[in-house]
C-alpha positions as a Markdown table, in Angstrom:
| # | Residue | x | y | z |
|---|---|---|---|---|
| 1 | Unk | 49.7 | 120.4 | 60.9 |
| 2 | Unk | 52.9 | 118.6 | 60.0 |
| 3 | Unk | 55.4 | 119.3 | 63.0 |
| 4 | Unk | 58.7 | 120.5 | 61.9 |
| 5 | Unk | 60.9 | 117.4 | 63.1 |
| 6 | Unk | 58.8 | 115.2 | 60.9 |
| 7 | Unk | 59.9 | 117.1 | 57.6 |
| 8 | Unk | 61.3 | 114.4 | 55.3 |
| 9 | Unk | 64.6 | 115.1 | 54.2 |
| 10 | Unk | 64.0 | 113.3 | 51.0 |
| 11 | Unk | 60.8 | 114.7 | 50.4 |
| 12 | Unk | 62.4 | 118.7 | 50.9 |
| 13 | Unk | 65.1 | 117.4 | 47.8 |
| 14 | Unk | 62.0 | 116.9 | 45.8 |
| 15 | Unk | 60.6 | 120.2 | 46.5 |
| 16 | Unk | 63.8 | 121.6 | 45.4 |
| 17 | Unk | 64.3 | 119.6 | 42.4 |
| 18 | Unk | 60.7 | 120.8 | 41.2 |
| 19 | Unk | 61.6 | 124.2 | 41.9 |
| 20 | Unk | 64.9 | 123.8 | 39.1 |
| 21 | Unk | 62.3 | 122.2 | 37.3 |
| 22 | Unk | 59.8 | 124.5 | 37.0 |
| 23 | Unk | 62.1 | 127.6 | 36.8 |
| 24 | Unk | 64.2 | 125.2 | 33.8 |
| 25 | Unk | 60.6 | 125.1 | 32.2 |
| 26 | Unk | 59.4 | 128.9 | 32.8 |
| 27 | Unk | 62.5 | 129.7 | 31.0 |
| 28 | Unk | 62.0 | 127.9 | 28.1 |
| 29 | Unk | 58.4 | 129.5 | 28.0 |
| 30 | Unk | 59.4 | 132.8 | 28.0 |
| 31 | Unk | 61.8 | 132.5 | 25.1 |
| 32 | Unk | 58.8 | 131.1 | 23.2 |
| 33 | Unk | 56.6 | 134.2 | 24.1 |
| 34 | Unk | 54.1 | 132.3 | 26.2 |
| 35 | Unk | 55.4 | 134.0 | 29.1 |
| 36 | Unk | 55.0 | 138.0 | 29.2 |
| 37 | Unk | 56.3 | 140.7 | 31.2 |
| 38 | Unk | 59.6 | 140.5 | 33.6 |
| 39 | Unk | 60.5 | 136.6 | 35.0 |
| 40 | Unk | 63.0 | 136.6 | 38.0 |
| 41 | Unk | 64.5 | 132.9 | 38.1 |
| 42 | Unk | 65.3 | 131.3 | 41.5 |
| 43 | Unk | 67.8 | 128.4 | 40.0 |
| 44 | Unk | 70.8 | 128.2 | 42.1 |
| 45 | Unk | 68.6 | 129.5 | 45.9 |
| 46 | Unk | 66.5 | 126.6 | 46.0 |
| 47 | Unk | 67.8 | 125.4 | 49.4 |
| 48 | Unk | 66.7 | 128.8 | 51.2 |
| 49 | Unk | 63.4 | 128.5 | 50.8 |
| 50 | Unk | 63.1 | 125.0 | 51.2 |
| 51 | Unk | 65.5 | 125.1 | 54.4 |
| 52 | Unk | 63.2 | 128.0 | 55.9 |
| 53 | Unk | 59.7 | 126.4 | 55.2 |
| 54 | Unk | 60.9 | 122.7 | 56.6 |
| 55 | Unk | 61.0 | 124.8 | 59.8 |
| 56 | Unk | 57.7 | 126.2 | 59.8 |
| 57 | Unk | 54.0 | 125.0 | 60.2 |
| 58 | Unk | 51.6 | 125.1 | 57.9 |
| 59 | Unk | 50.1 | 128.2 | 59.1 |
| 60 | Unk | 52.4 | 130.6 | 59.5 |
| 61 | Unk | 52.8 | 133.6 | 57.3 |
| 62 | Unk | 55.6 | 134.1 | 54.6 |
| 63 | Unk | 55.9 | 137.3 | 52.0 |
| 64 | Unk | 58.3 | 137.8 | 49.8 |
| 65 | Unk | 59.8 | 140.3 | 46.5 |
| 66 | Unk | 59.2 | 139.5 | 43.0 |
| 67 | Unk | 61.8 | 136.3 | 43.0 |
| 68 | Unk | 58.6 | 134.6 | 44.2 |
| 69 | Unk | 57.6 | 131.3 | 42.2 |
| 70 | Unk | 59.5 | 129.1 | 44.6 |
| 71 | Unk | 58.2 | 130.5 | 47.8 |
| 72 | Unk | 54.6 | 129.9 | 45.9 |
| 73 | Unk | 55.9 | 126.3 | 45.4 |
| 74 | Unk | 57.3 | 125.4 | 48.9 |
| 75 | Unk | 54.7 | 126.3 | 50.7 |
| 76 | Unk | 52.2 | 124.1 | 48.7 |
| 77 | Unk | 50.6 | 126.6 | 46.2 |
| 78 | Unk | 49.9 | 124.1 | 42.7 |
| 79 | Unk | 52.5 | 123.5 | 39.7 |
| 80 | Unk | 49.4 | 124.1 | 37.5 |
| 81 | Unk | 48.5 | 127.4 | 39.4 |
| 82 | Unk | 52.0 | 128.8 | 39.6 |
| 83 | Unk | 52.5 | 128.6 | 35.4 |
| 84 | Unk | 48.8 | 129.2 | 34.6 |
| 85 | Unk | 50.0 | 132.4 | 36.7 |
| 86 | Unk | 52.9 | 133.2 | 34.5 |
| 87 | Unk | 50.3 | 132.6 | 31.3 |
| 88 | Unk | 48.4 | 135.0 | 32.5 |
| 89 | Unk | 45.2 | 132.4 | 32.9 |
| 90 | Unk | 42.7 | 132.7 | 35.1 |
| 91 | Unk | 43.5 | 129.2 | 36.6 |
| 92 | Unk | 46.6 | 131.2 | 38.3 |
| 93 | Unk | 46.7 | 131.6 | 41.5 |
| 94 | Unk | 46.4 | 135.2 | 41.3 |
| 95 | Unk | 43.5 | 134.8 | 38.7 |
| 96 | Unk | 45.7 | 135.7 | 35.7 |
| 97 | Unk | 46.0 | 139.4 | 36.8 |
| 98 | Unk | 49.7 | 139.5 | 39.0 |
| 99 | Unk | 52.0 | 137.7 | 36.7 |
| 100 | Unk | 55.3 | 136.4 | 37.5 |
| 101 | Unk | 56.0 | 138.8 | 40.0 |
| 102 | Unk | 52.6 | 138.7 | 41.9 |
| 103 | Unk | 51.9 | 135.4 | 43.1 |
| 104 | Unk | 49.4 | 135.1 | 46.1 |
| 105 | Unk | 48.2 | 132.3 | 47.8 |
| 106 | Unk | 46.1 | 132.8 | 51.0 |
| 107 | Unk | 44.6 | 129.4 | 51.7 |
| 108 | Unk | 48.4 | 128.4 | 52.0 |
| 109 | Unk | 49.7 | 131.4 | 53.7 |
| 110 | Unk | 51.6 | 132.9 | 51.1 |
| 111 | Unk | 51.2 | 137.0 | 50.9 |
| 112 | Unk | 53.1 | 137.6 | 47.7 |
| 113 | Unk | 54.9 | 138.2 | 45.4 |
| 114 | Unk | 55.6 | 142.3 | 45.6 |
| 115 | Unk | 57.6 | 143.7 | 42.8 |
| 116 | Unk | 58.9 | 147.1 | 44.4 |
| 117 | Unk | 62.2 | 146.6 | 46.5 |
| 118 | Unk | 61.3 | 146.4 | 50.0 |
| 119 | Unk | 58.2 | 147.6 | 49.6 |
| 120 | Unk | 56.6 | 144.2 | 51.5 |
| 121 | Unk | 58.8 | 144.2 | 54.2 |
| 122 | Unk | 56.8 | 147.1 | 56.3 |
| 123 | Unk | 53.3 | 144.3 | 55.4 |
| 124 | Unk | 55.7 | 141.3 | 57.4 |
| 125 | Unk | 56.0 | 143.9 | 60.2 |
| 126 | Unk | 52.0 | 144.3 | 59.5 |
| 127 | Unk | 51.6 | 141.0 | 59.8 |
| 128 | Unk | 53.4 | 139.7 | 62.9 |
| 129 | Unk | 52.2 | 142.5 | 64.7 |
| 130 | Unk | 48.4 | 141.4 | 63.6 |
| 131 | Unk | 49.8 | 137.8 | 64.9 |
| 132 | Unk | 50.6 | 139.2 | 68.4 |
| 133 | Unk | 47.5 | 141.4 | 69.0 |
| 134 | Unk | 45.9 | 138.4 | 68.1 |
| 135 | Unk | 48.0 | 136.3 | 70.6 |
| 136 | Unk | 48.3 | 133.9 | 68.4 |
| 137 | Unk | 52.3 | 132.1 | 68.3 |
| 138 | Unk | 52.2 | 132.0 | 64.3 |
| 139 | Unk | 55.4 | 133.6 | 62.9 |
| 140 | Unk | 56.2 | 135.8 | 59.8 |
| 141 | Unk | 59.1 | 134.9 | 57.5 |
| 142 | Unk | 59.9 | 137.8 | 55.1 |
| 143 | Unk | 62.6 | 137.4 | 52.4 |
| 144 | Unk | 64.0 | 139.6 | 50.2 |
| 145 | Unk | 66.5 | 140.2 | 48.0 |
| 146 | Unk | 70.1 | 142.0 | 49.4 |
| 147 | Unk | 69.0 | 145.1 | 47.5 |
| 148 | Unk | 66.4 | 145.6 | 49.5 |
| 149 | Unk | 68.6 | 146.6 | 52.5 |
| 150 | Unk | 69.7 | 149.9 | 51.6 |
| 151 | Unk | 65.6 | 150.9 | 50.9 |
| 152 | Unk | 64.5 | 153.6 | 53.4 |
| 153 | Unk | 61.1 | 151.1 | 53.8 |
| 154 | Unk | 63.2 | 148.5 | 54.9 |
| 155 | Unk | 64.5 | 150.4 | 57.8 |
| 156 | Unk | 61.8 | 151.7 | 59.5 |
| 157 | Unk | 60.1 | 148.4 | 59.1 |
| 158 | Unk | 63.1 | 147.0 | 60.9 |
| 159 | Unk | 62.7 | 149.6 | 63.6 |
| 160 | Unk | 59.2 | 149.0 | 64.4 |
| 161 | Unk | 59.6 | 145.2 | 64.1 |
| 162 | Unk | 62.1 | 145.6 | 67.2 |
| 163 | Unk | 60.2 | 148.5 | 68.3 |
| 164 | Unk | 56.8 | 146.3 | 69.2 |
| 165 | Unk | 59.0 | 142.9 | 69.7 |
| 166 | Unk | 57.1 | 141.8 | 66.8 |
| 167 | Unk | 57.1 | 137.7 | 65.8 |
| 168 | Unk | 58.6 | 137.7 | 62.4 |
| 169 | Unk | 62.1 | 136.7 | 61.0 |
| 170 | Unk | 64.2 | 138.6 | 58.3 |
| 171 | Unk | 65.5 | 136.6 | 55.5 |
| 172 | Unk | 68.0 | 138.3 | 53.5 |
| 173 | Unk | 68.5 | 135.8 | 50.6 |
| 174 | Unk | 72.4 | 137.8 | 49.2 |
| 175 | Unk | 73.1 | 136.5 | 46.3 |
| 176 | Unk | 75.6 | 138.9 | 46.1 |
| 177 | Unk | 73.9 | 141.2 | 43.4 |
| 178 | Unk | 71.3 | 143.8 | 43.6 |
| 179 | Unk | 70.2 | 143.2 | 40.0 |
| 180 | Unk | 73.7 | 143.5 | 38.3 |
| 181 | Unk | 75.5 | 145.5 | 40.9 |
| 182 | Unk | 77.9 | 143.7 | 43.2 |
| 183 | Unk | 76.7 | 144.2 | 46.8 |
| 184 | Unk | 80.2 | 145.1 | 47.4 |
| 185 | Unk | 79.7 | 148.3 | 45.1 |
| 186 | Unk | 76.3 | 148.9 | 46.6 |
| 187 | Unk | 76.6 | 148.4 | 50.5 |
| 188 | Unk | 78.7 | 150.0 | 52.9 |
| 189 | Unk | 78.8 | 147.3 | 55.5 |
| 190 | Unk | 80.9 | 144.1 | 54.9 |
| 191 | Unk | 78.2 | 141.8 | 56.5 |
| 192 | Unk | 74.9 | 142.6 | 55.7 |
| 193 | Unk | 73.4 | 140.9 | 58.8 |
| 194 | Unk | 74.9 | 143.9 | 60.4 |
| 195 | Unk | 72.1 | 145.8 | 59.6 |
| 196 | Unk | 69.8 | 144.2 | 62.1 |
| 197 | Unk | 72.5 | 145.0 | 65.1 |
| 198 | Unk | 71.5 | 148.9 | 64.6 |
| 199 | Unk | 68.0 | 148.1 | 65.6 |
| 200 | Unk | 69.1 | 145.6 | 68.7 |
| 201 | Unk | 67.8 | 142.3 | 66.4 |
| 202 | Unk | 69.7 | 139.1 | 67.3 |
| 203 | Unk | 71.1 | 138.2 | 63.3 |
| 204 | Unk | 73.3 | 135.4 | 61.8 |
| 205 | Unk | 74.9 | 134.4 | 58.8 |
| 206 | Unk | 73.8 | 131.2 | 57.1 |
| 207 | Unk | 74.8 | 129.1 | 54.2 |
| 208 | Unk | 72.3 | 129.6 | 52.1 |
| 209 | Unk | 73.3 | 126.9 | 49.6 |
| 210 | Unk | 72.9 | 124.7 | 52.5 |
| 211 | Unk | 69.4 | 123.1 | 53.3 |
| 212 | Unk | 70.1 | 121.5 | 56.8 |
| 213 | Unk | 71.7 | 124.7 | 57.9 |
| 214 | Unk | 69.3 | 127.3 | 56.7 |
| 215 | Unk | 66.4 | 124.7 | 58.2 |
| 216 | Unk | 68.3 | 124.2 | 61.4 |
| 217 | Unk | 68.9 | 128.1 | 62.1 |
| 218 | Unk | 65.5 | 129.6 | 60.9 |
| 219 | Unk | 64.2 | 126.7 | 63.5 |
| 220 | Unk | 66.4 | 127.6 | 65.9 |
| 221 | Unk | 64.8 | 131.7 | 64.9 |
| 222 | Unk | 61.2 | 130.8 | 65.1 |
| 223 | Unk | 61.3 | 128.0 | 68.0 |
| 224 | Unk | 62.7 | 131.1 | 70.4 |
| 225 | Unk | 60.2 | 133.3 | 68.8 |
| 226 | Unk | 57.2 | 131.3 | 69.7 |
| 227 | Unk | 58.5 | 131.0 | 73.1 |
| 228 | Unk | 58.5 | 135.0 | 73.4 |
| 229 | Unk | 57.9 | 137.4 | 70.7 |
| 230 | Unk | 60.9 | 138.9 | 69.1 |
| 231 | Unk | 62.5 | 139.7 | 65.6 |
| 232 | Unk | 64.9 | 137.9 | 64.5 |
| 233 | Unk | 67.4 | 138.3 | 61.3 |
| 234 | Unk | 69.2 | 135.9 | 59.0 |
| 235 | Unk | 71.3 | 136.8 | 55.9 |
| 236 | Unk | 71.5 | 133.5 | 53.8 |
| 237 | Unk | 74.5 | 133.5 | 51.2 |
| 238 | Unk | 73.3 | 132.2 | 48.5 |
| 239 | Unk | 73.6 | 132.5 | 44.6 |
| 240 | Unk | 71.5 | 132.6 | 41.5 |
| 241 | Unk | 73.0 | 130.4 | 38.5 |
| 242 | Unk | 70.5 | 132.9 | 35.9 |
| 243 | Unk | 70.8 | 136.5 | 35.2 |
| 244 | Unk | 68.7 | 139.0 | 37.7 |
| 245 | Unk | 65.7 | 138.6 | 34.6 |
| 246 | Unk | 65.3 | 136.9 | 31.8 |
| 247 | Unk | 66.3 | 139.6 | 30.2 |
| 248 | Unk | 69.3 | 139.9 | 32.0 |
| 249 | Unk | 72.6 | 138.2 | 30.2 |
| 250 | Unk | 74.2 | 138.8 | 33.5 |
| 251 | Unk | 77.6 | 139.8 | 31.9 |
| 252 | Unk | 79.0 | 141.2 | 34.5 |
| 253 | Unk | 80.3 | 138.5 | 36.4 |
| 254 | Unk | 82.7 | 136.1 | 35.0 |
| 255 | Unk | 82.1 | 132.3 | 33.8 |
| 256 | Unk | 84.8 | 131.2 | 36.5 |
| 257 | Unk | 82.7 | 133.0 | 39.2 |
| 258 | Unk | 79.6 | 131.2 | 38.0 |
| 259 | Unk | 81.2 | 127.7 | 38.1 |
| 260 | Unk | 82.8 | 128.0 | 41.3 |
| 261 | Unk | 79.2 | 128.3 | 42.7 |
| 262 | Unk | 77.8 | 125.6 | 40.2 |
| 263 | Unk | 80.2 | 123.1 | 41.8 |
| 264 | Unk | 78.1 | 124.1 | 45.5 |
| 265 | Unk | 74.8 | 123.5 | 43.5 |
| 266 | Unk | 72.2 | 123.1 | 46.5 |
| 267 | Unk | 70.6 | 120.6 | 45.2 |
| 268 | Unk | 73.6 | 118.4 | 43.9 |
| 269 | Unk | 75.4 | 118.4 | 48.3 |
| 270 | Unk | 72.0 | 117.5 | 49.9 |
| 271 | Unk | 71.5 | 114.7 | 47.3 |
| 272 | Unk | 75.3 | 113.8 | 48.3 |
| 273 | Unk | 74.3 | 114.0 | 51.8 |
| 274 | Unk | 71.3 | 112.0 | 51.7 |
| 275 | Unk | 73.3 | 109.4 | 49.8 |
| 276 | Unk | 76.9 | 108.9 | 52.0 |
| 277 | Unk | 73.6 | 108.7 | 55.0 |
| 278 | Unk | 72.1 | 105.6 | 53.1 |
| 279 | Unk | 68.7 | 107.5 | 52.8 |
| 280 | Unk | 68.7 | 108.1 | 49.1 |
| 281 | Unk | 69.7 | 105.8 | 45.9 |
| 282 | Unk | 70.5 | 106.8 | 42.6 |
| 283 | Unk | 67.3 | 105.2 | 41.2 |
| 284 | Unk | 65.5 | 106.7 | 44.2 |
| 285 | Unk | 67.0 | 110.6 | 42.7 |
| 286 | Unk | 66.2 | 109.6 | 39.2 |
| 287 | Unk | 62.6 | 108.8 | 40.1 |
| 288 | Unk | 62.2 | 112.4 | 42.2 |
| 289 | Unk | 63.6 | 114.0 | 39.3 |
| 290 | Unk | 61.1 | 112.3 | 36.1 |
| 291 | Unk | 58.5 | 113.2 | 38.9 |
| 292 | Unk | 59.2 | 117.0 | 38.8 |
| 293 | Unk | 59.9 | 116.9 | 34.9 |
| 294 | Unk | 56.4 | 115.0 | 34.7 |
| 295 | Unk | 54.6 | 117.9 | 37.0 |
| 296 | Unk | 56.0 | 120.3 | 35.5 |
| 297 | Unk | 55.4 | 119.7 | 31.9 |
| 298 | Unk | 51.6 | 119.2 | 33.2 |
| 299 | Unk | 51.5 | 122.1 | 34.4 |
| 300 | Unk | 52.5 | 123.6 | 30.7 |
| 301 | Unk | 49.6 | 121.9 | 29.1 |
| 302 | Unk | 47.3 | 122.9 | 32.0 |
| 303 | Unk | 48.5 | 126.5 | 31.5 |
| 304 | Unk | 48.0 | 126.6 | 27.9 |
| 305 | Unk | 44.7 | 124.6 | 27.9 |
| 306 | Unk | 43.6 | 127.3 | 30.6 |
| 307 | Unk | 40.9 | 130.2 | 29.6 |
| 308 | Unk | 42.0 | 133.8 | 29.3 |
| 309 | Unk | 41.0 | 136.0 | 32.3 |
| 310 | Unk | 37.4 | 137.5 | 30.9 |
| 311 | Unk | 38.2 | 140.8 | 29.6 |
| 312 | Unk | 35.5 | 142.2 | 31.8 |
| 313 | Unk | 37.3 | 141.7 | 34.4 |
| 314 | Unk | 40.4 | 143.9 | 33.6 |
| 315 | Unk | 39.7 | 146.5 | 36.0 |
| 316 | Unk | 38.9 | 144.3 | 38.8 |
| 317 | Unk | 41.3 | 144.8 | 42.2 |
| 318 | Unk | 42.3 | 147.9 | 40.5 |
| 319 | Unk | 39.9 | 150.1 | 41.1 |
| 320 | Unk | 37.0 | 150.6 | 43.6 |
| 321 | Unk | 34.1 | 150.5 | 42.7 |
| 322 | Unk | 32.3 | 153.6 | 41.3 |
| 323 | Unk | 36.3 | 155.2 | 40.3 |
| 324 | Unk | 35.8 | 155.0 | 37.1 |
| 325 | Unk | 35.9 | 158.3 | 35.5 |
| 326 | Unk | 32.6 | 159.2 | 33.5 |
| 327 | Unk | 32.2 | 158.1 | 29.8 |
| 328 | Unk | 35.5 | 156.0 | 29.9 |
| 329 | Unk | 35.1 | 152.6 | 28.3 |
| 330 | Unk | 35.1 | 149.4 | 30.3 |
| 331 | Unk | 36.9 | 146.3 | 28.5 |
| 332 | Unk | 34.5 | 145.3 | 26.0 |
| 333 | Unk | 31.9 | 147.6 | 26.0 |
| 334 | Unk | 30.8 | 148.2 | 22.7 |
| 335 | Unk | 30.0 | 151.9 | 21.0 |
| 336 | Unk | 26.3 | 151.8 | 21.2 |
| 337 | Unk | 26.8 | 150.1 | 24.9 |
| 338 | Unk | 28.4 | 153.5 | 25.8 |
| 339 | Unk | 25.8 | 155.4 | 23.6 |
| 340 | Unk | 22.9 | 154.2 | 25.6 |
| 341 | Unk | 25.0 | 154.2 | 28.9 |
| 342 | Unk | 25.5 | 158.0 | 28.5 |
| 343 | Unk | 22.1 | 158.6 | 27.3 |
| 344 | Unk | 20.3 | 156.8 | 30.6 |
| 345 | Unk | 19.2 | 158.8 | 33.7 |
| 346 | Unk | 21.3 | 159.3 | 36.2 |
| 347 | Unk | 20.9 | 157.7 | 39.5 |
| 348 | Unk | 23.3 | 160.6 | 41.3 |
């Protein structure tokens, strides 16, 4: 495993600028119908995830909501297996059957991809308490969206996570709307982090456009949780350049909003950090960013090269086995398949 102060700075700018990328892409593909169903874009957060996972190892935990193809990406899962995903292919890395909103990667730690608001946040309390019965000094990171906070899941998760001094931090990525409602309009409190303070959970604000700070303080979060188990909570300010969906013209915020947080683009002050440092060249940026565009646009031919999930399979994960109610069809069964089905002895 790759220790956290070894995290190329250089290398974390490329795993944003294929995050734009492949967002830039996925858009395109939905307007052209290759992509069904709802699409949450993460264009304009890209340094929050990429900030938090530069602090972790490779095998600790993170969950997140239905914004979830850039958590997929950061923490390893496949270009090819993220948009065969969204094409509903089997190559996905939920097998073609979660979509945009379900992505799932176990071999790389990631637990989803949940579409219901806050509904994952009691599975991160799950999961760090299976990491401390388990005595292991793994940590959860759970994001979620600034919606989520006022979800009645979200609080007793909270409660239990301080309740059981459970290892797991609290990402709140507020990017200022909970779909198109201000979190001003939404949320009593004037500081989200707040929150965490009525359940005794040390909290910070962080600038989530920032990738050095959001790396620095979830390090500084999971660095005191390994040394004893605790919750900790961070509400990264951040801001997303795309309506809540792709179906979302996102009219309710004004152009001279939107280009005032433009002009912070993430990706555009670390590559301006990098470069006043001497660590990155203009050539050097072009190159990372042909690289992404390249990926990416394989990934679109892998997707659409990819085989449909077989349709016997529809029901699979669904249902237990033996749920079925009697005499209904399965996918592609065929008249005289249920004729002969219904006519055979039964084994009860």
């Amino acid at each position: 495993m790759q220790p956290v102060g070894q995290r190329d700075e250089v290398d974390m700018l490329s795993l944003m600028l294929l995050i734009r990328r492949f967002e830039e892409r996925a858009s395109q593909q939905y307007q052209a119908q290759k992509i069904g169903g709802f699409c949450h874009l993460y264009i304009g957060q890209e340094a929050v995830v990429a900030g938090a996972v530069a602090a972790l190892r490779d095998d600790d935990y993170i969950i997140t909501a239905y914004r979830d193809h850039a958590h997929a990406l950061a923490r390893g899962t496949s270009a090819n297996a993220c948009m065969a995903e969204l094409f509903g292919k089997a190559t996905g890395c939920s097998r073609g059957l979660g979509g945009s909103m379900h992505f799932f990667d176990k071999q790389h730690h990631m637990y989803g991809g949940h579409a219901i608001v806050a509904a994952h946040v009691p599975l991160a309390v799950g999961m760090a308490f299976a990491i401390k019965y388990r005595a292991e000094d793994r940590v959860t990171l759970c994001f979620f969206g600034d919606g989520a906070i006022n979800q009645g899941a979200f609080h007793e998760a909270l409660n239990l996570a301080a309740l059981y001094k459970l290892p797991v931090v609290f990402i709140c990525e507020n990017n200022l709307f909970a779909m198109g409602t201000s979190v001003q309009r939404s949320t009593s409190l004037k500081q989200i982090v707040d929150r965490a303070e009525g359940y005794d959970i040390p909290g910070e604000i962080v600038d989530g456009m920032n990738f050095r700070e959001v790396r620095d303080k979830v390090a500084e979060a999971v660095d005191s949780i390994r040394k004893e188990p605790h919750p900790a909570f961070l509400e990264a300010r951040t801001y997303r350049y795309r309506g809540h969906s792709m179906s979302d013209p996102a009219s309710y915020r004004t152009k001279a909003e939107l280009e005032k947080y433009r002009l912070d683009d993430p990706i555009t002050r670390l590559r301006a950090q990098l470069t006043r440092e001497g660590k990155l060249t203009n050539e050097q940026f072009d190159r990372l960013d042909k690289q992404a565009k390249e990926t990416v646009l394989a990934a679109v031919k892998f997707a659409e090269q990819s085989p449909q999930p077989p349709l016997d399979k529809l029901y699979d994960y669904t249902y237990a086995d033996g749920a079925m109610e009697p005499g209904r069809p399965r996918p592609g069964e065929s008249a005289q398949e249920r004729r002969e089905g219904a006519s055979s002895p039964s084994t009860n």
